[in-house]
N, C-alpha and C positions, 0 to 999 in steps of 0.2 A: 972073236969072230961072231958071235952069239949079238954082242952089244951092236956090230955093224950091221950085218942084217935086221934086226930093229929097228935102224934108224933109216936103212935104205925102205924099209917095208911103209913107217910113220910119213916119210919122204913122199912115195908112190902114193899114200891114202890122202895126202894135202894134196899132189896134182890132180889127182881124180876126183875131189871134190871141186877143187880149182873150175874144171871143166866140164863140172854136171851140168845141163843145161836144167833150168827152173820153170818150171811149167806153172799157169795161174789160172784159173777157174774162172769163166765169165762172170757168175754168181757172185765173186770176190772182186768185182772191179774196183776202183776208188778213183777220184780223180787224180791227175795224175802220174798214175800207174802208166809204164812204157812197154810194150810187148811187140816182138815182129809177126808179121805177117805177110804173106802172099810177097817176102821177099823187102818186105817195106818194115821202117818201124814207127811206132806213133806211141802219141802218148794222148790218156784220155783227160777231154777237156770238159763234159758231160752227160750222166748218165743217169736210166733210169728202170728201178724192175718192176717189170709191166704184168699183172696178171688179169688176163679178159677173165669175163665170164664164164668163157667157154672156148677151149685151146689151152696149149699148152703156155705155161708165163714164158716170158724171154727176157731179155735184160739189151733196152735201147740206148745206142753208144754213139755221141759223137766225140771223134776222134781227130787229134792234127798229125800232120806224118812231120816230123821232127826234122826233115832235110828241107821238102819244098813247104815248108807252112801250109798247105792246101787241107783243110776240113771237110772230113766226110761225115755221111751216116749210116752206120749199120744196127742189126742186132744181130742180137747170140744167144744160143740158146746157153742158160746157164750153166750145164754140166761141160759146155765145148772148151775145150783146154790150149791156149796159146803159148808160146814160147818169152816168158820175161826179160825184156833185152837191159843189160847194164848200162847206164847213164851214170856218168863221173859230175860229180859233184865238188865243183873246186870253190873253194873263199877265194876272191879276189876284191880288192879296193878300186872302187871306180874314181877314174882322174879327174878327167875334163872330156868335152869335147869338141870336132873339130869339123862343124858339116856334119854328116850323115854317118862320121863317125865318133863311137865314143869309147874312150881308152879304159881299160882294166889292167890292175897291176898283181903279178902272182905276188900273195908275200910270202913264198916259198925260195921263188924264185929270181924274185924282182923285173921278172921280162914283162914288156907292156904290148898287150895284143889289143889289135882296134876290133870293135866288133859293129856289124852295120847296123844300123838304127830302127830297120827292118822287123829284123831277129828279137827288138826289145819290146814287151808285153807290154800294153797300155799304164801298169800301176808302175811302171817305171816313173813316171811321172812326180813320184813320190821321194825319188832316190837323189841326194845330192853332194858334192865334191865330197870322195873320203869315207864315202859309205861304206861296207863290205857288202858283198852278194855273192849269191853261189853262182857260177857261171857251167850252165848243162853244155856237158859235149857226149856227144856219141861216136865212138870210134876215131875221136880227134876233132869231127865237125864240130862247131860247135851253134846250137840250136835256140840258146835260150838263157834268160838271165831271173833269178829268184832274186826280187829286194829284199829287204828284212822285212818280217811280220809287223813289226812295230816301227814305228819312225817317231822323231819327235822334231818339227819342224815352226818355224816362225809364221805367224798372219802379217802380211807385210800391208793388207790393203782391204778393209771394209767397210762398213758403217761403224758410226758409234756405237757403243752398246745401253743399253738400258739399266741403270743402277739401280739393284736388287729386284733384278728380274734374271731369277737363279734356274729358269724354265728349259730343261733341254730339248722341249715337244715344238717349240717357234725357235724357227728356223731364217739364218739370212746368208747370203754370199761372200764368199772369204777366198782371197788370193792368198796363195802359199809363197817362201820364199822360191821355190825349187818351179813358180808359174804355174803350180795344177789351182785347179777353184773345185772347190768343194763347198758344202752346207755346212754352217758350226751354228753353236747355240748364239741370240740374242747377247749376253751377257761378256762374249767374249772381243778383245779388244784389239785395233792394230797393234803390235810393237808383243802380242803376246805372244807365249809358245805353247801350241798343240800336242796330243799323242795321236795317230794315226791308224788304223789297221789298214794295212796295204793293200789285203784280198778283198775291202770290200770297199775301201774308199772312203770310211767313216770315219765322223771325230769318235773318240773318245773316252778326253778328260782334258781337262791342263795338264800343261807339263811343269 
């Protein structure tokens, strides 16, 4: 009797944490971060903690709301406390695509959901057949796709380069295979393969 009520009591203390709702401190933003508000939920895209001369600091946020893509600007003061909204973070493989849609596939599940082209951040650019990424949904929507940090992709189309000119400060134009163009060093060649950082769009190294 003794061991059942323990485990109905251990039971009750996992749904009640289950359902604490998580509160975050302005002062604590980061980007990224997703919290509801005024019934909306967003996720912060950039931010900044301001302290005048004279007044109190605040902490300056732009924000996208995670349903209609639409960017605002607010601040806050930093002690104001929002409610942190759960964002599911799924690995999926991206297919192909087809027009203004492009297919992901769970490997959990194996179902293929199209997502509009919309929804996809600029450094998607970066992402090609076979990839994985984290596909964000909120409450089943879903709002957003993370590429991998790192990509390592082919130059399909540049100038020559310059032999033993090892300089990564001179800079020339370079087609990916995946169509983004970026800036790579002098020294590197069509037909060669890159490392990429996706957040900022940067070469940087061979692959």
């Amino acid at each position: 009797m003794e061991k059942i009520q323990l485990k109905i009591l251990r039971n009750n203390q996992i749904k009640k944490k289950l359902f604490e709702v998580e509160m975050i401190s302005a002062g604590d933003f980061r980007n990224g971060v997703t919290f509801e508000l005024d019934g909306k939920v967003y996720t912060i895209v950039e931010f900044q903690h301001v302290k005048p001369g004279k007044g109190s600091a605040f902490v300056r946020v732009k924000m996208r709301d995670v349903i209609t893509g639409g960017v605002i600007e607010r601040t806050f003061n930093p002690s104001e406390k929002v409610q942190e909204a759960f964002i599911e973070r799924k690995t999926m493989q991206y297919l192909y695509n087809d027009g203004d849609l492009y297919y992901f596939m769970d490997l959990e599940s194996y179902e293929q959901i199209p997502i509009n082209k919309k929804i996809l951040s600029d450094n998607f650019k970066f992402v090609k057949e076979n990839m994985e990424c984290k596909v964000q949904s909120y409450k089943g929507n879903v709002f957003g796709v993370e590429p991998p940090i790192f990509v390592t992709l082919e130059v399909t189309e540049t100038e020559p380069g310059f032999k033993g000119d090892t300089s990564t400060n001179a800079t020339k134009p370079g087609i990916l295979e995946t169509g983004a163009s970026i800036r790579i060093p002098l020294f590197v060649n069509q037909g060669e393969k890159i490392k990429i950082d996706t957040r900022t769009g940067e070469y940087l190294e061979r692959a």
